[in-house]
C-alpha positions as CSV (number, residue, x, y, z in Angstrom):
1,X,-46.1,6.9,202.6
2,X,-47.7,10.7,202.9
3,X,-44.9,12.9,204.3
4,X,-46.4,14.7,207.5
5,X,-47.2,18.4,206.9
6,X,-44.3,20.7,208.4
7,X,-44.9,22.0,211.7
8,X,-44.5,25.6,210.6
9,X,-47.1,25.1,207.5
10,X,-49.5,27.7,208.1
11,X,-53.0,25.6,208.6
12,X,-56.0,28.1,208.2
13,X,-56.2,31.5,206.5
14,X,-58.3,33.7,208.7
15,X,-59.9,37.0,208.2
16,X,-60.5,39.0,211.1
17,X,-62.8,42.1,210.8
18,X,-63.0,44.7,213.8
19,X,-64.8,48.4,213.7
20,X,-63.7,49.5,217.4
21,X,-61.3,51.7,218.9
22,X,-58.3,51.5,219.9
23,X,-58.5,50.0,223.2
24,X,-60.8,47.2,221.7
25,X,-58.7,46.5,218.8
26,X,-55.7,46.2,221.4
27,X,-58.1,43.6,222.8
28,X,-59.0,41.9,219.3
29,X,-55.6,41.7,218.8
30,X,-54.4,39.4,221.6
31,X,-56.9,37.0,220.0
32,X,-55.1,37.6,216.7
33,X,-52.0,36.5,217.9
34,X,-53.2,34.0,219.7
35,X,-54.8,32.3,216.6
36,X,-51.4,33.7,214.6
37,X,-49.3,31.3,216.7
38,X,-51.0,28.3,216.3
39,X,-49.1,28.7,212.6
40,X,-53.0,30.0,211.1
41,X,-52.2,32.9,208.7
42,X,-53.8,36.0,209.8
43,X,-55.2,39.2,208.4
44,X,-56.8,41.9,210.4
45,X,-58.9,44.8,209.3
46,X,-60.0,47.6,211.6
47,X,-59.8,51.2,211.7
48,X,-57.6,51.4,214.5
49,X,-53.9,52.2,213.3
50,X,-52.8,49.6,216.3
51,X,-53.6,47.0,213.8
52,X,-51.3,48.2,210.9
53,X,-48.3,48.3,213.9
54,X,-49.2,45.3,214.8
55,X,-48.9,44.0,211.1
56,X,-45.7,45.9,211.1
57,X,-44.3,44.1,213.8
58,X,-44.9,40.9,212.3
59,X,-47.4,40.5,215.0
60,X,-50.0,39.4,212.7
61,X,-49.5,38.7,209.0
62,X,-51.6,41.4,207.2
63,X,-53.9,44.5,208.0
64,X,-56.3,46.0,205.8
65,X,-58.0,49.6,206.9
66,X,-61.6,48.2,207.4
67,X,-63.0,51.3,205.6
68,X,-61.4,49.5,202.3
69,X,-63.6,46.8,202.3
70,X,-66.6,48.7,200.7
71,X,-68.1,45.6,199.4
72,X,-69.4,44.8,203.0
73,X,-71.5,48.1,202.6
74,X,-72.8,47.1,199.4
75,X,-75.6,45.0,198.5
76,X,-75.7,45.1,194.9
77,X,-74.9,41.3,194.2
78,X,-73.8,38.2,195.8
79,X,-71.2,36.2,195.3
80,X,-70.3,32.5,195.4
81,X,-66.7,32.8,195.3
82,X,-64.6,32.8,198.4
83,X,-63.3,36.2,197.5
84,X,-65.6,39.1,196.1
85,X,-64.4,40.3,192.5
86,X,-62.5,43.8,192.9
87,X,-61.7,43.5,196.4
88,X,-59.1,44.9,198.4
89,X,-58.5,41.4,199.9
90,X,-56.1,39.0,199.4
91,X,-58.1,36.4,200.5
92,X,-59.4,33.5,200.0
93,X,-60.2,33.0,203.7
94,X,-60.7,29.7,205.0
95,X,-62.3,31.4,207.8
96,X,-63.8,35.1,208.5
97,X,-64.2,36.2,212.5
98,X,-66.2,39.0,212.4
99,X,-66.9,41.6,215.8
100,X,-68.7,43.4,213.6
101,X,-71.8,42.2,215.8
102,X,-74.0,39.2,216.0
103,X,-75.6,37.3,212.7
104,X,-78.8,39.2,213.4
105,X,-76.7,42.3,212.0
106,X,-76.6,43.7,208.4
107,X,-73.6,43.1,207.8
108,X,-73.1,40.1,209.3
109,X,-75.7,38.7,206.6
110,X,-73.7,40.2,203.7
111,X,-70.5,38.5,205.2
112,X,-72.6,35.0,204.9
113,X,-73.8,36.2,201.3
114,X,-69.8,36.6,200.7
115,X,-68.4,34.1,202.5
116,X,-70.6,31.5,203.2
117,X,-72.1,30.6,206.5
118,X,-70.3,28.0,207.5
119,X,-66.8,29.8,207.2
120,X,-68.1,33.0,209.3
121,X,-68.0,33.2,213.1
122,X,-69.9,36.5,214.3
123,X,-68.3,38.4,217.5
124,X,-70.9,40.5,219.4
125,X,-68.1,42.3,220.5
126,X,-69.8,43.4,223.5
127,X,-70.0,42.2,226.6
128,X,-72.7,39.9,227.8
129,X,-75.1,40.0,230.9
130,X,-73.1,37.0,232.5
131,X,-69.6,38.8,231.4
132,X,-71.0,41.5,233.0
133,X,-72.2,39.3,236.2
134,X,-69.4,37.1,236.4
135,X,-66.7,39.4,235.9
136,X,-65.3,37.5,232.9
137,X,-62.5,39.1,231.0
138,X,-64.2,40.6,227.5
139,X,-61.5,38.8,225.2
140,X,-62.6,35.3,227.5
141,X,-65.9,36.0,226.4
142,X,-64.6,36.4,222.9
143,X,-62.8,33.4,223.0
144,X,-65.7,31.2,224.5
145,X,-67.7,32.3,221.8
146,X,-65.1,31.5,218.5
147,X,-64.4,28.0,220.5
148,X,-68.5,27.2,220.8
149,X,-69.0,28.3,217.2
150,X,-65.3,26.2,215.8
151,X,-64.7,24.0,218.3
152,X,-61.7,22.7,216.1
153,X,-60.3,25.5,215.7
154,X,-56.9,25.3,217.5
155,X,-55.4,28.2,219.3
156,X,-54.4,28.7,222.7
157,X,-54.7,32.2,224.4
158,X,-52.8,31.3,227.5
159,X,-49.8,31.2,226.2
160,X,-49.5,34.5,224.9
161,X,-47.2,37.1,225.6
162,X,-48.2,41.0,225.6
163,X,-46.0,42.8,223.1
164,X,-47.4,46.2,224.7
């Protein structure tokens, strides 16, 4: 008989990447924790210094400073590993979310040379026309968007709690 895998056992190792401010990271970070607690494993880099409290409060698992991660600026070589040689990450990721803008982006093509396509999900972390029209929350938008793009992913934002 195959024992059942604990409850607690984390199930994913995800990489979250996010360049914006404060108030956006803040933002990001709801959907961090919200990922966190359905027992995925969860690193964050950004340049907001919300994300290292956050990591410091056990709030998420690990935070990076985004400016770091040079490699994502760089396109000498690609890589077929899931973790590039020399990196400041302790990776390997099962899966990258990236609101570093759509796949259209630079450097959302060198996170698919890195990573592989089929473990990135872009962000445009902006909001949309029918955001805008509807009145939809930004992070709702966010959410819709990681859920169209996994749509096994399991995470629930609902339940969350703000720390802040």
């Amino acid at each position: 008989m195959t024992p059942l895998p604990a409850k607690n056992s984390p199930k994913d190792s995800v990489l979250i990447l996010h360049a914006g401010a404060l108030g956006d990271c803040v933002l990001t970070l709801h959907v961090a924790m919200s990922i966190r607690q359905s027992t995925h494993k969860v690193t964050v880099t950004a340049r907001s210094p919300i994300a290292a409290w956050a990591a410091r409060r056990k709030m998420i698992d690990q935070f990076i400073w985004l400016d770091r991660l040079q490699f994502l600026w760089k396109a000498e070589q690609s890589w077929s590993c899931p973790k590039p040689p020399d990196s400041e990450l302790p990776g390997p990721f099962d899966l990258v979310i990236s609101f570093l803008g759509g796949p259209a982006e630079s450097i959302s093509k060198r996170l698919t040379e890195i990573f592989s396509p089929d473990r990135v999900i872009y962000i445009d972390p902006r909001p949309s026309e029918r955001t805008m029209c509807e009145g939809v929350h930004i992070t709702q938008q966010w959410i819709n968007e990681i859920r169209r793009q996994r749509p096994h992913l399991e995470f629930e934002i609902s339940n969350l709690k703000s720390p802040f």
